[in-house]
C-alpha positions as YAML, in Angstrom:
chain: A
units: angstrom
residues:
- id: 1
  name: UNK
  ca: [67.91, 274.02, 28.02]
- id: 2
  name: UNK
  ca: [67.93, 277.89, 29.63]
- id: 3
  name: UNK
  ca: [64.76, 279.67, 28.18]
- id: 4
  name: UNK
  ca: [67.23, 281.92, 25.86]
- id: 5
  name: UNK
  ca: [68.93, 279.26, 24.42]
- id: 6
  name: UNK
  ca: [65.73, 277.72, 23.22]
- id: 7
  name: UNK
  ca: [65.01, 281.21, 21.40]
- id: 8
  name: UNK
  ca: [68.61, 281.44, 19.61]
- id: 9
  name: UNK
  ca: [68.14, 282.60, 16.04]
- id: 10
  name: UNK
  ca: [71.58, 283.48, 15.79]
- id: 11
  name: UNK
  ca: [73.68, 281.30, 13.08]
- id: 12
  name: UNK
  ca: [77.28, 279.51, 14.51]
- id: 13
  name: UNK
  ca: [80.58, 280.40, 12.42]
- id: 14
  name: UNK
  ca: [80.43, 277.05, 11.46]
- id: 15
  name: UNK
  ca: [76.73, 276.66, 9.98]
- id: 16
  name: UNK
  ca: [77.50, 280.13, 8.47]
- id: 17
  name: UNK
  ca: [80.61, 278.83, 6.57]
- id: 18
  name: UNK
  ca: [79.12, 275.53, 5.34]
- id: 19
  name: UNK
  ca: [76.06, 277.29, 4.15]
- id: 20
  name: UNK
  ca: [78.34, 280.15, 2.70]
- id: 21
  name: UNK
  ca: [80.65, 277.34, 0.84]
- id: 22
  name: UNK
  ca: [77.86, 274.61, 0.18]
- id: 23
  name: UNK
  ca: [79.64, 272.21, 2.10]
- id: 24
  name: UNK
  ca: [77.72, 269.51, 2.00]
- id: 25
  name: UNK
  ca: [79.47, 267.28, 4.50]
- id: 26
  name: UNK
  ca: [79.63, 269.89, 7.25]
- id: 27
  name: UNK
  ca: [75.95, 270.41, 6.73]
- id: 28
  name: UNK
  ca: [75.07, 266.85, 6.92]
- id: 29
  name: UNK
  ca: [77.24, 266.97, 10.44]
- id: 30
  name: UNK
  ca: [75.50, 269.88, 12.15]
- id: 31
  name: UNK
  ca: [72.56, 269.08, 14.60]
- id: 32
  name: UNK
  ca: [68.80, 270.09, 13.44]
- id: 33
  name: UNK
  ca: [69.03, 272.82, 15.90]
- id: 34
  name: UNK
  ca: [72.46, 274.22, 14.16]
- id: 35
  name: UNK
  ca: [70.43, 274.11, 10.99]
- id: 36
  name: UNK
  ca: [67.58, 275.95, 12.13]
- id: 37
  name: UNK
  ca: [68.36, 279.38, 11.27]
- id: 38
  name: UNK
  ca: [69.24, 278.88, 7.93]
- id: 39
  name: UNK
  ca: [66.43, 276.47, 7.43]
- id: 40
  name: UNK
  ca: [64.60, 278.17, 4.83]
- id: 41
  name: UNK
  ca: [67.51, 278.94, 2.81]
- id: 42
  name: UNK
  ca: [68.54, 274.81, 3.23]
- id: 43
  name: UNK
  ca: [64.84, 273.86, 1.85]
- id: 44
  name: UNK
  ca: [64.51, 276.73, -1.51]
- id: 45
  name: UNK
  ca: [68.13, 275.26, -2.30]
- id: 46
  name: UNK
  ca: [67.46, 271.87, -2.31]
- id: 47
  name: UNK
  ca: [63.67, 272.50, -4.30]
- id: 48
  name: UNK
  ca: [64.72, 274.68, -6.96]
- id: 49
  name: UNK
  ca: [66.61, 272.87, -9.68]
- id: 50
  name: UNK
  ca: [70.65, 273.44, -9.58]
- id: 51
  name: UNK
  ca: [72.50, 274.88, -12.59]
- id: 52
  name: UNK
  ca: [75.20, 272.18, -11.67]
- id: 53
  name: UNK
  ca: [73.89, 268.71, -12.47]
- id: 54
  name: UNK
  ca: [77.21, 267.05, -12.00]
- id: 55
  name: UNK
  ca: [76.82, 263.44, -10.19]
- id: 56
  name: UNK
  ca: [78.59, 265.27, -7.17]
- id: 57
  name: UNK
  ca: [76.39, 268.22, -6.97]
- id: 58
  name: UNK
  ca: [72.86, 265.59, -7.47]
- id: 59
  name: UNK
  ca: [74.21, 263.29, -4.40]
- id: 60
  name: UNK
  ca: [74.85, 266.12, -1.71]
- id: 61
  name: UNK
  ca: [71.36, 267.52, -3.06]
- id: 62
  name: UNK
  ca: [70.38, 264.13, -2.23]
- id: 63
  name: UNK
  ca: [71.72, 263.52, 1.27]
- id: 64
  name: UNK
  ca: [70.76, 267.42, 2.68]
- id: 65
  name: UNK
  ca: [67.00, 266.03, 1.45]
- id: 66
  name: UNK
  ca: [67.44, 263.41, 3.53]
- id: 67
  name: UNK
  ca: [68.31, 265.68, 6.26]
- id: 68
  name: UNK
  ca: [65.72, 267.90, 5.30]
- id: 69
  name: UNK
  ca: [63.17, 264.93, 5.64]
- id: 70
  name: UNK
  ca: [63.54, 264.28, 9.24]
- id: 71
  name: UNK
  ca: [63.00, 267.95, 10.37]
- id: 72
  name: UNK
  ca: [59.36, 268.22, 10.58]
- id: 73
  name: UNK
  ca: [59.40, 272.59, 10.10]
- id: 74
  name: UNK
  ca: [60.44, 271.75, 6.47]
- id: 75
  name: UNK
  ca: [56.81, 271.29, 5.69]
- id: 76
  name: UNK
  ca: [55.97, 274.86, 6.46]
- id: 77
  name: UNK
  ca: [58.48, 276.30, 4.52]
- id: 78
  name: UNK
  ca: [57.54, 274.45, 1.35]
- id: 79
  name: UNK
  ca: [53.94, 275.48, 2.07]
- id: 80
  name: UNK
  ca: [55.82, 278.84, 1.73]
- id: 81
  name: UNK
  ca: [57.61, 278.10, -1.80]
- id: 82
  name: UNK
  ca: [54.10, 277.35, -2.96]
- id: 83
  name: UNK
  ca: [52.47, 280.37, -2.89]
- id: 84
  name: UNK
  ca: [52.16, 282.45, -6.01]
- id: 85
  name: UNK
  ca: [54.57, 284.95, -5.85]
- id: 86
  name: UNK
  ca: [53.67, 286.42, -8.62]
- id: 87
  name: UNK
  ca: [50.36, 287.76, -7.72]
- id: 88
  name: UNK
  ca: [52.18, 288.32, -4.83]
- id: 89
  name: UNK
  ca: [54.49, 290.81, -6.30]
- id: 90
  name: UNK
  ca: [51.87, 292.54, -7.62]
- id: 91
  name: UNK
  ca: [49.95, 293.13, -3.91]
- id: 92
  name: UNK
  ca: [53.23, 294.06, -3.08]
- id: 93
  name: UNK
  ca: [53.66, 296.87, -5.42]
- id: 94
  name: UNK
  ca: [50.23, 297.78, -5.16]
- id: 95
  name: UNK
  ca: [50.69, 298.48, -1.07]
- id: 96
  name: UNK
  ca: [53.99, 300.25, -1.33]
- id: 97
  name: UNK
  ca: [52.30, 302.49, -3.48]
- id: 98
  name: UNK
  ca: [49.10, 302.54, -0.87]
- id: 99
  name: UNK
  ca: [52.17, 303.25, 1.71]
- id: 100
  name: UNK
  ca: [53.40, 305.84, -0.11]
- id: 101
  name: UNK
  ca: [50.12, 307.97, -0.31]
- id: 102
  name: UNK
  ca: [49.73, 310.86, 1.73]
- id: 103
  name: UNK
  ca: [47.07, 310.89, 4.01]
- id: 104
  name: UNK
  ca: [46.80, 306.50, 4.27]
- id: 105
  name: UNK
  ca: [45.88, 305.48, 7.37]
- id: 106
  name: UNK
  ca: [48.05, 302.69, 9.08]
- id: 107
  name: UNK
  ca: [45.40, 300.13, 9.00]
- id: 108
  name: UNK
  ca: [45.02, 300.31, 5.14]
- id: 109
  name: UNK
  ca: [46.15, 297.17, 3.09]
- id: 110
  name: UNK
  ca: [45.99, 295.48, 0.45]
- id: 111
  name: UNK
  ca: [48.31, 292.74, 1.46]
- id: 112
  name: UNK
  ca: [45.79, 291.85, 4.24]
- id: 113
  name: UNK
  ca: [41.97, 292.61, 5.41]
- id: 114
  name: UNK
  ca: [39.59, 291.60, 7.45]
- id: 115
  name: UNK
  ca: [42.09, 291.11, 10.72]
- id: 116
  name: UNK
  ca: [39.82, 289.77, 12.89]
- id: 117
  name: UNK
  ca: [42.66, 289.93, 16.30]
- id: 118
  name: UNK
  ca: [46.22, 291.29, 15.92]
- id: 119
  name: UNK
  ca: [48.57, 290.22, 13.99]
- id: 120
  name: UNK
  ca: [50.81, 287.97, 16.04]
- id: 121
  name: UNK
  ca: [47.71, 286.09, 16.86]
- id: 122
  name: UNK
  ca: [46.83, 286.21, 13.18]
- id: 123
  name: UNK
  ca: [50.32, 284.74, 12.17]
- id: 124
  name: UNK
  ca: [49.52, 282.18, 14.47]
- id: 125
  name: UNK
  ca: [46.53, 281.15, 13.35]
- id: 126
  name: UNK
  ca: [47.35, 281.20, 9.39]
- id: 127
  name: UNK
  ca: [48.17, 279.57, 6.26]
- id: 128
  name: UNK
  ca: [51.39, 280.17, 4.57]
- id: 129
  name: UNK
  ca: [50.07, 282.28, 2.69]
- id: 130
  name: UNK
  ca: [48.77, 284.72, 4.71]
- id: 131
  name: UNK
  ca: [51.65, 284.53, 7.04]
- id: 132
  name: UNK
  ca: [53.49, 285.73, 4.51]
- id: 133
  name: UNK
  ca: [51.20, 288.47, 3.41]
- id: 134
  name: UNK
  ca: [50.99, 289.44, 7.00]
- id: 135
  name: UNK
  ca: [54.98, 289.40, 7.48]
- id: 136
  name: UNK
  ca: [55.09, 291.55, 4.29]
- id: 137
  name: UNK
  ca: [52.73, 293.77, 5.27]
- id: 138
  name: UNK
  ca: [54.35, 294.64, 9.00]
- id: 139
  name: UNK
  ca: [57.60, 295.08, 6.81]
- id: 140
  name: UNK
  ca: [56.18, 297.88, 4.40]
- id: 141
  name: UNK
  ca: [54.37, 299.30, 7.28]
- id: 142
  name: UNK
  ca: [57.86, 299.68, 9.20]
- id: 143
  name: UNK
  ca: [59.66, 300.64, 5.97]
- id: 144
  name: UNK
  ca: [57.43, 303.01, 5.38]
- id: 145
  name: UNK
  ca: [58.14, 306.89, 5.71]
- id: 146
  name: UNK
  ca: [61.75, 306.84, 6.71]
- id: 147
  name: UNK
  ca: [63.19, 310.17, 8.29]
- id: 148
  name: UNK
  ca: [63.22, 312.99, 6.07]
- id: 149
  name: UNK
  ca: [66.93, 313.66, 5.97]
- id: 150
  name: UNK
  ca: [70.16, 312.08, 7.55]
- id: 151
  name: UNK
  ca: [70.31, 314.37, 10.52]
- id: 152
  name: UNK
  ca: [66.79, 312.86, 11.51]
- id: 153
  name: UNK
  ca: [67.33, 310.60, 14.32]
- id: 154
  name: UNK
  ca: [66.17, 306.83, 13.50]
- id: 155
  name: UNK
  ca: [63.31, 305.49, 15.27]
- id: 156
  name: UNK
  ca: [62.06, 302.51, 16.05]
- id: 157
  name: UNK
  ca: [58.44, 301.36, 15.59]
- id: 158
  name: UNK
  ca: [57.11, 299.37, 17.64]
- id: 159
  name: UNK
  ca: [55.29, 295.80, 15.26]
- id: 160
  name: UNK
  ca: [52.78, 293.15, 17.25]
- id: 161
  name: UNK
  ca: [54.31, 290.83, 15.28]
- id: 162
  name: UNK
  ca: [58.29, 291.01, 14.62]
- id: 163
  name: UNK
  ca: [58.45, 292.27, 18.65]
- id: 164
  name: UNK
  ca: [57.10, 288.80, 20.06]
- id: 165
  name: UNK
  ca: [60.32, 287.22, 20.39]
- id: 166
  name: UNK
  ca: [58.24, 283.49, 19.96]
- id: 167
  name: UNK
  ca: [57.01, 284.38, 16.38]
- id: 168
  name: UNK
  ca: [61.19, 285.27, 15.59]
- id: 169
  name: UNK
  ca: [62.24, 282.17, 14.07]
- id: 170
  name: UNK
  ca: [58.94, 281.64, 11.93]
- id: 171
  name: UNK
  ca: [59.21, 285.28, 10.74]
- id: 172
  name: UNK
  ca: [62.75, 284.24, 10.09]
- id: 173
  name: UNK
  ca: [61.52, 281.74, 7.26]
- id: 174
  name: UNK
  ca: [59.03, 283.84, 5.95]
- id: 175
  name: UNK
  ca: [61.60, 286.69, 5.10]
- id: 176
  name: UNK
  ca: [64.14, 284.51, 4.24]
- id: 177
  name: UNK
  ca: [61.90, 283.19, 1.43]
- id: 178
  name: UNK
  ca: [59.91, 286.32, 0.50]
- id: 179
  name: UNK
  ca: [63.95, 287.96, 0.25]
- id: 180
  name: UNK
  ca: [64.52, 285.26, -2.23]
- id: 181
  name: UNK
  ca: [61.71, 285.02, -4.29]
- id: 182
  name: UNK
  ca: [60.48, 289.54, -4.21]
- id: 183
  name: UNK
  ca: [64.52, 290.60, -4.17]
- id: 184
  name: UNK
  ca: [63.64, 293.52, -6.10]
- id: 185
  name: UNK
  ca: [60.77, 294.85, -4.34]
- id: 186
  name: UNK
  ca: [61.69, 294.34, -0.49]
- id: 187
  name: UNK
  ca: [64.75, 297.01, -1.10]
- id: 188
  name: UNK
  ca: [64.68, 299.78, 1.31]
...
């Protein structure tokens, strides 16, 4: 496989559309690799209980578990579902408002302390849970202080972490889920 191809995060039309439609049978066609990008969405559907608990909707639950079961990543991404989100939500408000202060320094978080290397190396080396507070907190950081008015050119920041191109599909996950479960809160 060409080194790019082994980095593709991008979603096919196909895997899009089954996703998009819940079709179950096209899902339970597409190769583990297909079904990598939208792996995190695949897992929090099948985990959280469905409003429809036709026989239908329980059986293709059923069989995309099955799926799910074979693909050894799904363990990481329920590690991710686990984590109290609600104390989460609360570090969350409680660094956009740290983010928002005039005069902060960078560095400051409440999210995360006590990095002891960057925070690629970090996300490497952590539990869900502090991947996720570490993904959050390179996302406020970067959110933070947007241009002053629309004929402000947009720059980009530079992040340890979302710029390593071998961290993308993990970060993937984590924002996939923390979109899912902190809708409200991760609005720019």
């Amino acid at each position: 496989m060409p080194p790019d191809q082994s980095m593709d995060v991008g979603v096919s039309s196909v895997v899009f559309k089954a996703i998009s439609c819940v079709d179950v049978t096209t899902i339970l066609s597409c190769s583990d690799e297909s079904l990598r990008p939208i792996l995190a969405c695949l897992v929090r559907m099948s985990l959280i209980a469905p409003l429809d608990q036709s026989t239908t909707c329980l059986q293709g639950r059923t069989s995309v578990l099955q799926v799910l079961s074979r693909i050894e990543l799904v363990n990481s991404i329920v590690a991710l579902l686990s984590i109290d989100f609600h104390a989460l939500e609360t570090d969350v408000k409680k660094e956009q408002q740290l983010r928002q202060k005039v005069g902060s320094a960078s560095t400051d978080s409440v999210l995360i302390s006590n990095l002891s290397s960057g925070p690629s190396l970090e996300f490497e080396r952590s539990d869900a849970t502090r991947k996720l507070r570490l993904v959050l907190s390179e996302l406020l950081a970067l959110m933070a202080n947007p241009p002053s008015s629309s004929n402000t050119p947009l720059t980009l920041k530079s992040s340890e972490l979302f710029d390593h191109r071998v961290y993308l599909p993990e970060v993937c996950d984590v924002l996939a889920i923390a979109l899912a479960e902190l809708p409200a809160l991760l609005q720019p």
